[in-house]
C-alpha positions, 0 to 999 in steps of 0.5 A, a space after each residue: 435555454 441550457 440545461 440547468 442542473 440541481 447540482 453540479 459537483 466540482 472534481 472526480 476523485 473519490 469524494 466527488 465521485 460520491 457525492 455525485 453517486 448520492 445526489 444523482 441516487 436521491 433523485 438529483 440532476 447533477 454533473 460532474 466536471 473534472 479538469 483532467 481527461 480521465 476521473 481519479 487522476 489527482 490525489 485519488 490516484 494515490 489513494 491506500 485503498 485501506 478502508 478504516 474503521 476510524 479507531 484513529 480518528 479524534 472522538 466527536 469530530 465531524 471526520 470521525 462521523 463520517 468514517 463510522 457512516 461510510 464504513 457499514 455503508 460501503 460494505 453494501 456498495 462493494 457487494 452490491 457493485 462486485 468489487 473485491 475488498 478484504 477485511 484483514 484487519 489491523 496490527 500496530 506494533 510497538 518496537 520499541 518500550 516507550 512505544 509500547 507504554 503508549 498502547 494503552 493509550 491508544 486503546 483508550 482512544 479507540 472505545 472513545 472513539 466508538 471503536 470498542 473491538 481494538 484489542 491488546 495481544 500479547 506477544 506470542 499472540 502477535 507472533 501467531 498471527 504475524 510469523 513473518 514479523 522480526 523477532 524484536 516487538 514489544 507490543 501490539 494492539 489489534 484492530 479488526 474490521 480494517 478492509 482493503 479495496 480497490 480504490 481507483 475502481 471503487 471511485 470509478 464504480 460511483 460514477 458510472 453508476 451515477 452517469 446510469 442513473 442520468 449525472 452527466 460527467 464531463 472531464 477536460 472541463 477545467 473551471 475557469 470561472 463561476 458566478 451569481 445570476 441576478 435573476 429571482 431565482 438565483 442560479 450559479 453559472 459555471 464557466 469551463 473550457 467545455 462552456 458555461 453550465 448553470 446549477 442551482 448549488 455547486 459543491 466544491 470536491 476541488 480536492 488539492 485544487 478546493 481552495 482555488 476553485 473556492 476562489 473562482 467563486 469569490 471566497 477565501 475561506 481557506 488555503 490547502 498546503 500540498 502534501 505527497 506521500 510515496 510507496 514502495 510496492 512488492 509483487 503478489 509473491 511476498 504477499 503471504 508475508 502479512 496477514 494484515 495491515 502492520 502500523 507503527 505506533 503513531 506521532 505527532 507527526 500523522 500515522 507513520 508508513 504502514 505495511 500492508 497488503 493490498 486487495 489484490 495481494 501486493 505488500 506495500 510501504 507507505 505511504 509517506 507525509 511530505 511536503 510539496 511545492 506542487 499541487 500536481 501529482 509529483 514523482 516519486 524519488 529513488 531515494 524515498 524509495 530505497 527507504 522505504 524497502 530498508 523499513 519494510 524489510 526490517 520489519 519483515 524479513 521475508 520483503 528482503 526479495 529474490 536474493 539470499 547472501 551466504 557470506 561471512 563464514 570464518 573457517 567452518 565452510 567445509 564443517 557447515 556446508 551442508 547445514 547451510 545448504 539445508 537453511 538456504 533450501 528452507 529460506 527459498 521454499 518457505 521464506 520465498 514461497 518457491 516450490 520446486 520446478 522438478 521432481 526430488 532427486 536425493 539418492 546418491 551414487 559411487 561416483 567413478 574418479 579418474 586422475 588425469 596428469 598434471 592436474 585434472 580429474 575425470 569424473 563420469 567422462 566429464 573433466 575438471 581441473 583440479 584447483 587446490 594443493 591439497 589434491 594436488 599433492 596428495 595425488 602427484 608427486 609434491 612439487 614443494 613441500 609447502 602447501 
């Protein structure tokens, strides 16, 4: 006779991943089936990896209760399993006045929501803690507690753990069919493209694809409308450019596209809240893309990249050159984070000019050719008298 188990749990993302963590933890006999070859391949793969505290969410909501359960709860997971995490804290920033009426409100929100640590700053607070922000907020409020993890090896953390302590995880499995027995004790029997597996309770974690398999075992109780989100993604070297997750001010639309900074140091912008014709994981689109970087330079400046445009002076080039060239070696050490390769070398010397006709110069054995009018005719004899 096949093996029956207590549970089988159906989809490896982040929450099945759980659940199957919890179940084999207590003491259940559980397997996990994931139509994919390798678990976290779905939505989970686009997880934010940002661990919230809840101070969002609508008070007395089933969500709600889960967020504030999982929150200290996954604090002993990541310690107990090694895996990086980084409590930075949250910052949304209002940019505009009707934006920054809308703060104490969403204050208000948070202590109903049991989050009572969210806090109002003034503006030169902000600026303490975000320096790298544009000059143009007109409100803050900071939230604490507000983690980034690795969520791609947090859900991968669960299972193996789980698959330690005996679950049986089977991917490539896709579900095909699930039925009743008619026997006395009524069991639930799985088919998938592995084989048929026998269970005392399924526990549906389809995640995109729930209300599919929802409907493989003949109920309809919902329909799943496909969202994407995109990001844009810096390197590790504008990291230092935030000190914690920036959030807008939220609509009626969802959170809006969030700057923040991952466990491991990259800034990222994101994510949208799109439709989608497909359920399978989509492309991201250069378009998309593009604005994304264009909000998050404009709110910090210092994500502009590895490039600094000196352009549009009027005639003042000469008169301003060396201010400038101070202000650009102060953008790329500080605005950059580059530090010098070599050693300062900011002595000078009498250099050793030569004139050489009909329109070059030697300098310390090295030629130049001379380009402008002004040497030219002051040196050599004027060939017109307009310059």
């Amino acid at each position: 006779m096949a093996d029956v188990f207590d549970v089988i749990v159906v989809g490896g993302g982040i929450v099945g991943c759980a659940v199957v963590w919890e179940m084999t933890s207590y003491g259940y006999k559980c397997l996990l089936l994931e139509k994919n070859e390798n678990l976290v391949s779905e939505a989970s793969s686009g997880n934010s990896g940002m661990l919230h505290t809840g101070f969002d969410a609508v008070a007395d909501t089933l969500e709600l209760q889960c967020i504030q359960q999982t929150f200290p709860k996954m604090f002993g997971v990541l310690e107990g399993f090694g895996l990086p995490y980084n409590k930075i804290g949250a910052t949304m920033v209002a940019w505009t006045q009707e934006q920054a009426q809308i703060i104490p409100t969403i204050a208000q929100r948070c202590r109903a929501a049991g989050v009572s640590f969210c806090t109002e700053i003034s503006l030169s607070e902000l600026y303490n803690r975000e320096p790298g922000l544009r000059k143009q907020a007109q409100g803050a409020l900071w939230i604490p507690g507000e983690t980034v993890v690795d969520p791609w090896l947090t859900a991968i953390s669960l299972a193996h753990d789980a698959k330690k302590k005996g679950a049986m995880i089977k991917t490539n499995a896709v579900v095909q069919n699930i039925s009743r027995t008619e026997c006395e004790r009524q069991r639930i029997q799985v088919m998938t493209s592995l084989g048929q597996f026998t269970g005392r309770v399924v526990i549906n974690c389809g995640g995109l694809y729930g209300d599919i398999v929802n409907k493989l075992a003949g109920l309809q109780h919902f329909r799943i409308s496909p969202k994407k989100g995109q990001y844009a993604v810096y390197p590790q070297k504008v990291g230092h450019h935030i000190n914690s997750s920036i959030l807008p001010i939220p609509t009626s639309k969802g959170k809006g596209e969030i700057i923040f900074k991952t466990v491991y140091g990259n800034v990222v912008v994101g994510p949208t809240f799109e439709d989608s014709a497909s359920r399978a994981r989509p492309e991201s689109d250069a378009g998309t893309i593009r604005r994304l970087v264009r909000l998050g330079e404009s709110c910090v400046p210092g994500l502009e990249g590895c490039w600094i445009t000196v352009g549009g002076i009027r005639s003042t080039g000469l008169s301003g050159s060396l201010g400038i060239s101070d202000k650009v070696r102060r953008l790329v050490l500080h605005q950059h984070a580059l530090e010098p390769s070599g050693p300062r070398r900011t002595g000078l010397e009498r250099m050793d000019i030569k004139f050489v006709p009909p329109c070059h110069a030697r300098i310390d054995d090295v030629l130049y050719t001379v380009t402008h009018p002004i040497t030219l005719n002051g040196v050599w004899k004027p060939r017109d008298s307009r310059l």
